[in-house]
Phi, psi and omega in degrees: 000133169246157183246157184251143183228125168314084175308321187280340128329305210277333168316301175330286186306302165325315155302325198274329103003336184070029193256129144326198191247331178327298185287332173301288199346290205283344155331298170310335202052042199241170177325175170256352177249021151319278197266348150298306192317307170309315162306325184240040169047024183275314167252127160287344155202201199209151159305162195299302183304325148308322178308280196311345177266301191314306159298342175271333180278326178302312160125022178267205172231140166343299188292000145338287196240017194212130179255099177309142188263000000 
C-alpha cells in the first residue's frame, strides 16, 4: 500500500527536533534520497512502512503525516 505524505508537516516537525531532512532520513533508517525523492517530485508517494518509520522518528502517529492514495 502506498501513501501520500505531508512533506511539509514532516520537515516542520524535523525542525522542531533540530534535524536536517538528512537526519529525519537517517532517524528513519531509510535511504538518503527517501524524502528528497518527494521534495523535488521524483516520488509522489511511499510505502505505508516508510510513512510509519518516518512518524516513529518524527514521535508522531502515521495519520500525521500521511494519506491513503
Amino acid at each position: 500500500m502506498f501513501v501520500s505524505l505531508d512533506i511539509k508537516k514532516v520537515i516542520s516537525l524535523g525542525l522542531y527536533h533540530g534535524w536536517s531532512i538528512a537526519e529525519i532520513q537517517r532517524q528513519a533508517g531509510l535511504s538518503n534520497g527517501a524524502i528528497y525523492g518527494l521534495i523535488y517530485g521524483k516520488n509522489k508517494s511511499v510505502r505505508a512502512s516508510t510513512a510509519y518509520k518516518i512518524a516513529k522518528a518524527l514521535g508522531v502517529e502515521t495519520k500525521e503525516i500521511a494519506c491513503i492514495k
